[in-house]
PQR file of N, CA, C, O and H, with PARSE charges and radii, in Angstrom:
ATOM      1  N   UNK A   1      99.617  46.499  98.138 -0.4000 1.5000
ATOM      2  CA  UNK A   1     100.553  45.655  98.863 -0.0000 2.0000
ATOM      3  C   UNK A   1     101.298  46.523  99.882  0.5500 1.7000
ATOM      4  O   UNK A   1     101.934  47.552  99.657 -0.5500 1.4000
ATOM      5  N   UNK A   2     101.023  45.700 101.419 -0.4000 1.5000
ATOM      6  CA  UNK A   2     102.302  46.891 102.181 -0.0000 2.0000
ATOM      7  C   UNK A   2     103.666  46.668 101.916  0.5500 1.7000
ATOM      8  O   UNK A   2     104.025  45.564 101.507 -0.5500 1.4000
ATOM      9  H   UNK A   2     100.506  44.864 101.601  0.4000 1.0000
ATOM     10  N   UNK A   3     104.620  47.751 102.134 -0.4000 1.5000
ATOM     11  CA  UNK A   3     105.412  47.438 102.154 -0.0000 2.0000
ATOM     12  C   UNK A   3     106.096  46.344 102.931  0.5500 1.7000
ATOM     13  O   UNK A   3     107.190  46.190 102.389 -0.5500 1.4000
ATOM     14  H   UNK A   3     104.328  48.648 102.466  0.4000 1.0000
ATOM     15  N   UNK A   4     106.011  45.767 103.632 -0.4000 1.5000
ATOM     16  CA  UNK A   4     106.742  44.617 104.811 -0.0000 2.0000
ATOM     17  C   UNK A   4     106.331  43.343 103.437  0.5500 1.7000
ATOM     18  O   UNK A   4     107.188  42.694 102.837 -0.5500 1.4000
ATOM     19  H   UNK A   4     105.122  45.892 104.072  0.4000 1.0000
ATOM     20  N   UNK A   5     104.960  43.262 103.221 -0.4000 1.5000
ATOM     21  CA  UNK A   5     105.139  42.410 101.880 -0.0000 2.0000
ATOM     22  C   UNK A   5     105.749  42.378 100.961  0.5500 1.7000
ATOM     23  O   UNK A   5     106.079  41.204 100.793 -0.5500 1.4000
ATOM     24  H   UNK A   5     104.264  43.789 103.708  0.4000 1.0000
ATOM     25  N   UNK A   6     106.227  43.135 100.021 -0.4000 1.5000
ATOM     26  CA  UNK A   6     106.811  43.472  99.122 -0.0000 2.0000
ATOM     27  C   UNK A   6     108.114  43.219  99.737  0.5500 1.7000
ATOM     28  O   UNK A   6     108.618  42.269  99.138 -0.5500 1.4000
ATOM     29  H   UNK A   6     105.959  44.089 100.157  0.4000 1.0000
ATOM     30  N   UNK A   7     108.973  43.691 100.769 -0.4000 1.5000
ATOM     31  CA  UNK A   7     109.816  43.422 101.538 -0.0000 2.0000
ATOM     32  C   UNK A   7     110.293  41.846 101.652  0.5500 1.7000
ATOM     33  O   UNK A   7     111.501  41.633 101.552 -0.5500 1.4000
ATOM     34  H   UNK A   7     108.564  44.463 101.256  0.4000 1.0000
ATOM     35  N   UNK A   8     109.419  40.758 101.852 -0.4000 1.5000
ATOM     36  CA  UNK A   8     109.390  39.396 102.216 -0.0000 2.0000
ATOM     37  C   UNK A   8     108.957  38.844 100.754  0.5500 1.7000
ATOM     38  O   UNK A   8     108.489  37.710 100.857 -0.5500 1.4000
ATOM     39  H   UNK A   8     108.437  40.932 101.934  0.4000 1.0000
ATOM     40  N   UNK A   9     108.977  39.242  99.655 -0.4000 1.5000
ATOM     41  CA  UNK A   9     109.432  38.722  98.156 -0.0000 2.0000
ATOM     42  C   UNK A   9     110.470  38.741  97.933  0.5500 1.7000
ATOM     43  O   UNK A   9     110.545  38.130  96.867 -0.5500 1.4000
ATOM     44  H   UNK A   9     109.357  40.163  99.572  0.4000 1.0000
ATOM     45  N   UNK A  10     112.043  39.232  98.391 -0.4000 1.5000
ATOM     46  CA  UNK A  10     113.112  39.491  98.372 -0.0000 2.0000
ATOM     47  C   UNK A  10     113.893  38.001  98.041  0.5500 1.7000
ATOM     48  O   UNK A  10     114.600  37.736  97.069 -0.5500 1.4000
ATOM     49  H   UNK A  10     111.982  39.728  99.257  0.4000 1.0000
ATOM     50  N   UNK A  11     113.556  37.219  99.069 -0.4000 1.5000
ATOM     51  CA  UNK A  11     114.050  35.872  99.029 -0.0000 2.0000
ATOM     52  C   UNK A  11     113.871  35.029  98.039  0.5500 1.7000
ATOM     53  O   UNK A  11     114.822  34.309  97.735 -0.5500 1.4000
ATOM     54  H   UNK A  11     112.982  37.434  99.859  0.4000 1.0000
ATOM     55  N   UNK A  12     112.267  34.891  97.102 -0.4000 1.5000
ATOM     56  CA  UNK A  12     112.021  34.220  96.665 -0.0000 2.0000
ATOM     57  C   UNK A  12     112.392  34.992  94.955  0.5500 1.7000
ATOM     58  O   UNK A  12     112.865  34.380  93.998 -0.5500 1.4000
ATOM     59  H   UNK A  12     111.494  35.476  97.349  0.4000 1.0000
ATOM     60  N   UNK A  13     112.116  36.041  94.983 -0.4000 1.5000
ATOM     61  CA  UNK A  13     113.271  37.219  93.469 -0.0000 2.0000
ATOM     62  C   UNK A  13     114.674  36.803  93.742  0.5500 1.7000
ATOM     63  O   UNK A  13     115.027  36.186  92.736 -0.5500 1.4000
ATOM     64  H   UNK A  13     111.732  36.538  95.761  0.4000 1.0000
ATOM     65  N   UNK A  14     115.622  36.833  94.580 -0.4000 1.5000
ATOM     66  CA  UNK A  14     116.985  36.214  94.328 -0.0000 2.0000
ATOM     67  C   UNK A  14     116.883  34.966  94.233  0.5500 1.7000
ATOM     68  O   UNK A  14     117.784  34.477  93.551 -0.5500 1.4000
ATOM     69  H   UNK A  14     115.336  37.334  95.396  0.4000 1.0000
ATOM     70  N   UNK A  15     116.162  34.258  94.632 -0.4000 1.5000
ATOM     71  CA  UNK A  15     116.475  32.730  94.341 -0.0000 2.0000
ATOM     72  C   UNK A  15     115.839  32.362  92.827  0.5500 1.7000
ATOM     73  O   UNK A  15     116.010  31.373  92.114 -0.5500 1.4000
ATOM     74  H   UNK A  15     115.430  34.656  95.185  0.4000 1.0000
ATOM     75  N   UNK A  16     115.116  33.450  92.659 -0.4000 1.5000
ATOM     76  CA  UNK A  16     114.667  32.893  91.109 -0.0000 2.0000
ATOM     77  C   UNK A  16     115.560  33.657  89.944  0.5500 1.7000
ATOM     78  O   UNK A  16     115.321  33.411  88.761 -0.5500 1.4000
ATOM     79  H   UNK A  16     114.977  34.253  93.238  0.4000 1.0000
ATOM     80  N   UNK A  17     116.684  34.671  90.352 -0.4000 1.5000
ATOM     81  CA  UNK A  17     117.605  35.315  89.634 -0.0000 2.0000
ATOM     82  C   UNK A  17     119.082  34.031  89.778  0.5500 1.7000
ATOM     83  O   UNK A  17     120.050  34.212  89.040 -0.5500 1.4000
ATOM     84  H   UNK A  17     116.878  34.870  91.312  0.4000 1.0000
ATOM     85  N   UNK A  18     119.082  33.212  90.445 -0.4000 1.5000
ATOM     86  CA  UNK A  18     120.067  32.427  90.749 -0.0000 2.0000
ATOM     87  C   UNK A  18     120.182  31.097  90.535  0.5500 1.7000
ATOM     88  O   UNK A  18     121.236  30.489  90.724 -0.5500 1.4000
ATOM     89  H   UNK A  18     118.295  33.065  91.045  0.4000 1.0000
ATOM     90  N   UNK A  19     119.067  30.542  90.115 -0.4000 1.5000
ATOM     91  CA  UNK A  19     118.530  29.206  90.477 -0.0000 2.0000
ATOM     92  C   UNK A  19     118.853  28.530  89.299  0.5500 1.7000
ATOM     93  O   UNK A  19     118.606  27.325  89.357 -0.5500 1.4000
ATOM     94  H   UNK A  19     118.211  31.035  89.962  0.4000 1.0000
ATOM     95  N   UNK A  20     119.243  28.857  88.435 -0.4000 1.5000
ATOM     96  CA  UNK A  20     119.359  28.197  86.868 -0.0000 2.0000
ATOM     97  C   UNK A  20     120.780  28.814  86.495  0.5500 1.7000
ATOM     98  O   UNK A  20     121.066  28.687  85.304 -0.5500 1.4000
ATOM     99  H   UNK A  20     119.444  29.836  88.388  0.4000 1.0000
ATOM    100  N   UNK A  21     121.643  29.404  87.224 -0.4000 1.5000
ATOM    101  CA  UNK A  21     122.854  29.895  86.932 -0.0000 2.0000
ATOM    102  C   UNK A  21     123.778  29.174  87.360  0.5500 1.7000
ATOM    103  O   UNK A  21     123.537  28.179  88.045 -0.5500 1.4000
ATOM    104  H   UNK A  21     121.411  29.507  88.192  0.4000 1.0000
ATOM    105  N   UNK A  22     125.031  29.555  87.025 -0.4000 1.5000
ATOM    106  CA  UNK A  22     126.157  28.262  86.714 -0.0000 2.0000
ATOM    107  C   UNK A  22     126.505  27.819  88.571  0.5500 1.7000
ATOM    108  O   UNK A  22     127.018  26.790  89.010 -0.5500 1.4000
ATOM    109  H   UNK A  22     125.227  30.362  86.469  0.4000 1.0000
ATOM    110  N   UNK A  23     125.856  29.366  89.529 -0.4000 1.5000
ATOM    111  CA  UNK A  23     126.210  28.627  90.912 -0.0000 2.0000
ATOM    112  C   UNK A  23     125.518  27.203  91.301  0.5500 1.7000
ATOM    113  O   UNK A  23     124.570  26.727  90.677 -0.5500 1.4000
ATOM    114  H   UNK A  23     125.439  30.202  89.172  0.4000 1.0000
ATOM    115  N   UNK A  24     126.236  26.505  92.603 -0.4000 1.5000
ATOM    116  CA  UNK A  24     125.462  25.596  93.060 -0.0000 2.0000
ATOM    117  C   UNK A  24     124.289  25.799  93.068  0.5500 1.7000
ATOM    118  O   UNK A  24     123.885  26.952  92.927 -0.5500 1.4000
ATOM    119  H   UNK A  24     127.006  26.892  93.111  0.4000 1.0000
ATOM    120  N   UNK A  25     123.293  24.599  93.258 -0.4000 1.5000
ATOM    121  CA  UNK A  25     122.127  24.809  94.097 -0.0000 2.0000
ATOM    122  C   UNK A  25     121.688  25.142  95.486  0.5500 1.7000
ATOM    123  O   UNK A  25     120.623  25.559  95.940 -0.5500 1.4000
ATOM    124  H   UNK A  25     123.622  23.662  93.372  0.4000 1.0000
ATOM    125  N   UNK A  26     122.686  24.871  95.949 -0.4000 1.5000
ATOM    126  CA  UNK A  26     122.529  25.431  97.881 -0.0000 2.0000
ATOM    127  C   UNK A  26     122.852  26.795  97.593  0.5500 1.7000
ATOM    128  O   UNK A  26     122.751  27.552  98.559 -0.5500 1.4000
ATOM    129  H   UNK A  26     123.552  24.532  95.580  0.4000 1.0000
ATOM    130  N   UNK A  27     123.154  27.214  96.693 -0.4000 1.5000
ATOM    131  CA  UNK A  27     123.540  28.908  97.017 -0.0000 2.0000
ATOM    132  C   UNK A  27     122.243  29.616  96.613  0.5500 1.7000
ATOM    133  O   UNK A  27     122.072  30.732  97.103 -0.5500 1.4000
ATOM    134  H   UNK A  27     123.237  26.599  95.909  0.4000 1.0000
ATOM    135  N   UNK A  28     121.518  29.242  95.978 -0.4000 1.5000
ATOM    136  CA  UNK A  28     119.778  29.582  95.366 -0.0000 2.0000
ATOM    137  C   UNK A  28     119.044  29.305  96.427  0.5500 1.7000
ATOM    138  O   UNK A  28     118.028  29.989  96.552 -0.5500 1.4000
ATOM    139  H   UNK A  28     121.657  28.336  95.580  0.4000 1.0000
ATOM    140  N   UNK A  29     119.340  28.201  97.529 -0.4000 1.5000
ATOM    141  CA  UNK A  29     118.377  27.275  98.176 -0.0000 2.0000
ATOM    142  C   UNK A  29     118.753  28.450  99.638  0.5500 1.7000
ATOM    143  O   UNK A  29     118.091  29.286 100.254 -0.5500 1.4000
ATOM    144  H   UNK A  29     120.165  27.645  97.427  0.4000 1.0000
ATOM    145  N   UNK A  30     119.836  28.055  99.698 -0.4000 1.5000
ATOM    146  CA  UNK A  30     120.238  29.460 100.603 -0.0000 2.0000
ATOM    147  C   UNK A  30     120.074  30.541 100.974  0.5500 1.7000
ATOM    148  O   UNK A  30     120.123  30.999 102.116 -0.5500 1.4000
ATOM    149  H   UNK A  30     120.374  27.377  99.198  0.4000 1.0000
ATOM    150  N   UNK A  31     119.757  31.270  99.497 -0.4000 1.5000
ATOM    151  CA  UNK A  31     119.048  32.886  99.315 -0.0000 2.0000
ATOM    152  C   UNK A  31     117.490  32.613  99.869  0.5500 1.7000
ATOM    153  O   UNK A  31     116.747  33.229 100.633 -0.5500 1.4000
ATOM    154  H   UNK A  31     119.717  30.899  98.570  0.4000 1.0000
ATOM    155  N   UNK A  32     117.378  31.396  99.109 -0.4000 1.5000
ATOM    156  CA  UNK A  32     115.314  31.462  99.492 -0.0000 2.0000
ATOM    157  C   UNK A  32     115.374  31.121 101.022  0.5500 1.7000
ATOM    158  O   UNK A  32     114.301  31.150 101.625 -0.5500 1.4000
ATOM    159  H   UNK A  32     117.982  30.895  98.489  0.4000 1.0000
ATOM    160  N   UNK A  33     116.046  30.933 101.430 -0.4000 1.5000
ATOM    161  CA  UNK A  33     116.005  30.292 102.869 -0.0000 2.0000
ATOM    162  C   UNK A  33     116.167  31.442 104.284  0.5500 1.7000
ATOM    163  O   UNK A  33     115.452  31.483 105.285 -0.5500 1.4000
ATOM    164  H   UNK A  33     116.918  30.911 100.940  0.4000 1.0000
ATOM    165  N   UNK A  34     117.254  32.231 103.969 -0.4000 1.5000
ATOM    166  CA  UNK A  34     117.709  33.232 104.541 -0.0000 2.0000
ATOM    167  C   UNK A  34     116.738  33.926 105.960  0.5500 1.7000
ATOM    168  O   UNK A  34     117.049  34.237 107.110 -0.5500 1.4000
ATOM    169  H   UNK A  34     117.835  32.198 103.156  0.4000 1.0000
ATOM    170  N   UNK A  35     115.715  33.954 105.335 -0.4000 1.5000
ATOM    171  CA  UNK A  35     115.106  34.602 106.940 -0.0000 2.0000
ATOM    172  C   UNK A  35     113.783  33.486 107.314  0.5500 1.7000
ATOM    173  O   UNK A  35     112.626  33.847 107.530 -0.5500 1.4000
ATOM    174  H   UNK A  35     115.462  33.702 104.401  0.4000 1.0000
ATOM    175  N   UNK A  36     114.333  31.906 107.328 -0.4000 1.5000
ATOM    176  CA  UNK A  36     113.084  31.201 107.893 -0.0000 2.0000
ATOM    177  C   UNK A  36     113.746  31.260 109.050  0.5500 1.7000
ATOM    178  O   UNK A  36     114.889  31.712 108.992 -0.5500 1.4000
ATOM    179  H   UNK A  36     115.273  31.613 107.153  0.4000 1.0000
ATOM    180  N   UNK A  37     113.200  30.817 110.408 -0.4000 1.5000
ATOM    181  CA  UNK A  37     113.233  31.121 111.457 -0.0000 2.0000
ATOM    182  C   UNK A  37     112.859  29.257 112.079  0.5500 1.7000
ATOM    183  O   UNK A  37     112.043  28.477 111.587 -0.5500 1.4000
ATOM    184  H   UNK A  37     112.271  30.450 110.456  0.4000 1.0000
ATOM    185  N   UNK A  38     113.796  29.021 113.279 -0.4000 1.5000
ATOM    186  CA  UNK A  38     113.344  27.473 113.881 -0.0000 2.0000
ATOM    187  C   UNK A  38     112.427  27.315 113.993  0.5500 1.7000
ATOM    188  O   UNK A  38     112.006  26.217 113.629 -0.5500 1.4000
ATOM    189  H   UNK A  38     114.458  29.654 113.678  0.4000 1.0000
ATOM    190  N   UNK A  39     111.453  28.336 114.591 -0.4000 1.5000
ATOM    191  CA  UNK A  39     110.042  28.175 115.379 -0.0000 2.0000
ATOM    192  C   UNK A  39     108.894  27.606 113.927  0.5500 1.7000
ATOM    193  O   UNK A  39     107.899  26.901 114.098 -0.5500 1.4000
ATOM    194  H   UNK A  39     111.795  29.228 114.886  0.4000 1.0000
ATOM    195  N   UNK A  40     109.288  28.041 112.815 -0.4000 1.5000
ATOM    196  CA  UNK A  40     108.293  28.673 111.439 -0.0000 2.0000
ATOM    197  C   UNK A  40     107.816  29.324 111.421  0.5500 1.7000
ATOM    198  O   UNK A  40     106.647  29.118 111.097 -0.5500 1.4000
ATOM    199  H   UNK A  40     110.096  28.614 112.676  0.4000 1.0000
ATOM    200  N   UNK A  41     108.333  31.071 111.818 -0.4000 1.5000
ATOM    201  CA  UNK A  41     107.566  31.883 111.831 -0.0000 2.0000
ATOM    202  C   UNK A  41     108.531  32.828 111.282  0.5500 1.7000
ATOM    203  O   UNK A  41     108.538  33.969 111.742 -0.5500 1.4000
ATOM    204  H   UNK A  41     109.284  31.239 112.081  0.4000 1.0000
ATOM    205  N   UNK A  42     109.579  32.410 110.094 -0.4000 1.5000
ATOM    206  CA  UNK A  42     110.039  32.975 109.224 -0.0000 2.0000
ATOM    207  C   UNK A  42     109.547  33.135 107.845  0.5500 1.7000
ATOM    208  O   UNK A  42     108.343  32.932 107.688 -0.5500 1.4000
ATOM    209  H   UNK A  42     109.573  31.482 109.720  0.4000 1.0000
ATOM    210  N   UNK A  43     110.160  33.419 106.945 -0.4000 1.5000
ATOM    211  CA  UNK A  43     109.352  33.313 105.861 -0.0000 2.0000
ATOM    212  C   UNK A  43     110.234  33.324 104.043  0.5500 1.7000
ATOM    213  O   UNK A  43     111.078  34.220 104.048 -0.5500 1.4000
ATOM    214  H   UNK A  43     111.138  33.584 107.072  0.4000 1.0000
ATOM    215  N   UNK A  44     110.213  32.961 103.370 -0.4000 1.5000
ATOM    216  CA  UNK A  44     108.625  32.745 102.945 -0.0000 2.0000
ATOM    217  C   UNK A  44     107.987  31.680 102.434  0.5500 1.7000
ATOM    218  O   UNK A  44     107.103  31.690 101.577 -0.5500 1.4000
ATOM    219  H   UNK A  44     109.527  32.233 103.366  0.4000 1.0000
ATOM    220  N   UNK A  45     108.690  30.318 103.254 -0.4000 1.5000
ATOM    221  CA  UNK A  45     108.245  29.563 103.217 -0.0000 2.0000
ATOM    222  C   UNK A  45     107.457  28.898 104.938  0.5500 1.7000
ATOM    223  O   UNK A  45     106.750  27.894 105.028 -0.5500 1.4000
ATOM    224  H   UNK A  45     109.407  30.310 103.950  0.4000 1.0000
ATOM    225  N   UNK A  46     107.761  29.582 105.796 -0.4000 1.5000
ATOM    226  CA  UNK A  46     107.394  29.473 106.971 -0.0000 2.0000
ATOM    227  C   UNK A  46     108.437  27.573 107.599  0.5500 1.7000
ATOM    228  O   UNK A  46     108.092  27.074 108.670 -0.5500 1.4000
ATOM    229  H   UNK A  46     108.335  30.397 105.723  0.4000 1.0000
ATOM    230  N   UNK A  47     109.171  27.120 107.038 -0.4000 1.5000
ATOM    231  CA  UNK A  47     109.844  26.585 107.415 -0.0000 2.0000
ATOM    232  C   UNK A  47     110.348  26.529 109.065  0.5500 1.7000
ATOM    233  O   UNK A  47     110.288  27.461 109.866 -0.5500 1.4000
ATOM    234  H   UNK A  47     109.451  27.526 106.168  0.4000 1.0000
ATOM    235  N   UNK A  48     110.774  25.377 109.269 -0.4000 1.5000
ATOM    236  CA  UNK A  48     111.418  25.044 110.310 -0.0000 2.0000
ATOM    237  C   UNK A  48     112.166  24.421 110.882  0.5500 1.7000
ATOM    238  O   UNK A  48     112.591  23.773 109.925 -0.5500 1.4000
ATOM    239  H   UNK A  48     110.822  24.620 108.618  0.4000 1.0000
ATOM    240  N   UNK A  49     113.109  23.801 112.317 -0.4000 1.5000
ATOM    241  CA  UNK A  49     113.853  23.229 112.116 -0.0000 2.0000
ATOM    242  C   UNK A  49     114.342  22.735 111.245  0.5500 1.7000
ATOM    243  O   UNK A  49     114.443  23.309 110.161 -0.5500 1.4000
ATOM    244  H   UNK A  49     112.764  24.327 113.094  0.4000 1.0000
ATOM    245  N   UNK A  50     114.777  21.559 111.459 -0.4000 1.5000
ATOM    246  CA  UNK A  50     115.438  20.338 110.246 -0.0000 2.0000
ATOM    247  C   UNK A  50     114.872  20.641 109.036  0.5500 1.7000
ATOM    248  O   UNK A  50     115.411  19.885 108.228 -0.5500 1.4000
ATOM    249  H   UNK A  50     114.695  21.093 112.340  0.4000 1.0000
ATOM    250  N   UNK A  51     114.116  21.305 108.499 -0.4000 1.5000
ATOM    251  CA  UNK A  51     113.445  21.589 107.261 -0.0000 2.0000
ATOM    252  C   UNK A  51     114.540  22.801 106.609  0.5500 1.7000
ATOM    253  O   UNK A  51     115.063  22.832 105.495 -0.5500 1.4000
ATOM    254  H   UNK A  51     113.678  21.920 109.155  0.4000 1.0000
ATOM    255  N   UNK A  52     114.644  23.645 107.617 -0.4000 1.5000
ATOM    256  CA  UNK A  52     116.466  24.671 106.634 -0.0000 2.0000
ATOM    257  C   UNK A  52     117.394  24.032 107.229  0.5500 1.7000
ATOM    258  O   UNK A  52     117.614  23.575 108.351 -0.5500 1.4000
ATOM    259  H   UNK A  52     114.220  23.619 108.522  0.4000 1.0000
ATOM    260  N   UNK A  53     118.079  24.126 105.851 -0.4000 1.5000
ATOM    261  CA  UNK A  53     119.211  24.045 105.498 -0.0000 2.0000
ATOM    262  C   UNK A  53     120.629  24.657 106.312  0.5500 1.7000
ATOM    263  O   UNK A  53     120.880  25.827 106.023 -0.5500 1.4000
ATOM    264  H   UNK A  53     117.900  24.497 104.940  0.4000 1.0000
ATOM    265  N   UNK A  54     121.506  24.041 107.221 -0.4000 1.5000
ATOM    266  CA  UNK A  54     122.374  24.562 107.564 -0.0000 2.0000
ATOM    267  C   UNK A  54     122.868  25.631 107.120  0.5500 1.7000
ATOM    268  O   UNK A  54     122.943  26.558 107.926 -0.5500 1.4000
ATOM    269  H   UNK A  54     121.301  23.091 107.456  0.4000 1.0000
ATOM    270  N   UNK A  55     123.434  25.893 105.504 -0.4000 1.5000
ATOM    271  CA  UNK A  55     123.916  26.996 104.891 -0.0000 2.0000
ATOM    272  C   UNK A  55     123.008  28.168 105.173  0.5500 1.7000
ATOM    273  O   UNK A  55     123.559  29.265 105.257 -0.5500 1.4000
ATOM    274  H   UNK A  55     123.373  25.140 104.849  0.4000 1.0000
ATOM    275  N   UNK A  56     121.693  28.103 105.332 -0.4000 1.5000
ATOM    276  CA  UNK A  56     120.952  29.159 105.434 -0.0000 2.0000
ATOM    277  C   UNK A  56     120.669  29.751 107.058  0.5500 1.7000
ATOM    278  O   UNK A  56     119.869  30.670 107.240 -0.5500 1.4000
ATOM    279  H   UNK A  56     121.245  27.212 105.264  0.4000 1.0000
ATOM    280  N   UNK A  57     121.279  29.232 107.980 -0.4000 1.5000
ATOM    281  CA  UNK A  57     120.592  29.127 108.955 -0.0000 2.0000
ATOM    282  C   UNK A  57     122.431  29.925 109.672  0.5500 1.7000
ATOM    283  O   UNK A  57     122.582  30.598 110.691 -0.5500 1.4000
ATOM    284  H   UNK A  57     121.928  28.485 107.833  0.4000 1.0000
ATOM    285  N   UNK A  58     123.400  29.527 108.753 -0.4000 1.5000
ATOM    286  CA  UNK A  58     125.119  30.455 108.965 -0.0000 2.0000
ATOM    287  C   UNK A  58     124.585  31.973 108.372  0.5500 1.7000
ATOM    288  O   UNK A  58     125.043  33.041 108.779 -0.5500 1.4000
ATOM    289  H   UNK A  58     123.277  28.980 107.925  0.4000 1.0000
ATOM    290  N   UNK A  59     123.567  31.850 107.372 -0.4000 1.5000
ATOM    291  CA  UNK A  59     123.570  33.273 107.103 -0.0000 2.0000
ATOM    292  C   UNK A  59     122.082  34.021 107.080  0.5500 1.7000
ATOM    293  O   UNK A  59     121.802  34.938 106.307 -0.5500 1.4000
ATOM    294  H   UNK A  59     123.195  30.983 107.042  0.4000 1.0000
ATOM    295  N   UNK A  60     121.080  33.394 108.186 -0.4000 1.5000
ATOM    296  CA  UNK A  60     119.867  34.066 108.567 -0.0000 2.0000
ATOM    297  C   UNK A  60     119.998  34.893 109.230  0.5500 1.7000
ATOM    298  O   UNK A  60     120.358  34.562 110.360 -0.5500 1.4000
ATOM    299  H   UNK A  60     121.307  32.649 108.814  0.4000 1.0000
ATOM    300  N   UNK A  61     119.809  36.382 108.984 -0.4000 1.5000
ATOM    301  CA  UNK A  61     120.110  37.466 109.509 -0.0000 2.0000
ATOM    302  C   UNK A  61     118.595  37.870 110.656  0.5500 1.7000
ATOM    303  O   UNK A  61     117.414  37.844 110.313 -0.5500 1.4000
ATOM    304  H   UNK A  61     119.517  36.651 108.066  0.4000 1.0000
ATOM    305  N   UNK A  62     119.186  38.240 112.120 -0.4000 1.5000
ATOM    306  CA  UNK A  62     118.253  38.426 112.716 -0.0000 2.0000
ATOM    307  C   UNK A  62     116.760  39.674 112.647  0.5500 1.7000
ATOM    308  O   UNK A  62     117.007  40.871 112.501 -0.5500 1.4000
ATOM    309  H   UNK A  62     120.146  38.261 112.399  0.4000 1.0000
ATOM    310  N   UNK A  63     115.877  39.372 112.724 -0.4000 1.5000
ATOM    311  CA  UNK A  63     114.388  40.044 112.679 -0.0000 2.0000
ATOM    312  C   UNK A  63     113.976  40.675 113.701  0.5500 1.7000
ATOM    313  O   UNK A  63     113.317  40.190 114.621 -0.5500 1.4000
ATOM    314  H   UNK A  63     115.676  38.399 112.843  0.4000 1.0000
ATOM    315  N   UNK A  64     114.511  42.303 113.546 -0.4000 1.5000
ATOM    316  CA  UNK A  64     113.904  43.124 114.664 -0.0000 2.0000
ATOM    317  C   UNK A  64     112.325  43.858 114.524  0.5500 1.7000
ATOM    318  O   UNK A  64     111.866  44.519 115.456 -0.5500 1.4000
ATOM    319  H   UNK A  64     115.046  42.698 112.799  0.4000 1.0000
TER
END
């Protein structure tokens, strides 16, 4: 596995460390969400527009 893969499991390991814990659900939905991108060429669901979630989209950190 390269690293940049292993890298882009990040989202979907916190949301599965969070997702059944006493936080909301937008705060799990949030973590998994974090670096989808408008176009869908984020990941790791490849999502897009209207498909994320506002909360995730206040804290999608930009991809250099």
């Amino acid at each position: 596995m390269t690293e940049f893969k292993l890298i882009k499991q990040h989202p979907q390991t916190g949301y599965d460390i969070v997702k059944d814990g006493p936080l909301p659900n937008v705060v799990a939905e949030t973590i998994l969400q974090h670096h989808e991108r408008l176009d869908g060429s984020g990941y790791p669901r490849g999502l897009s527009g209207q498909e994320i979630i506002e909360e995730a989209e206040h804290w999608r950190l930009p991809m250099y």
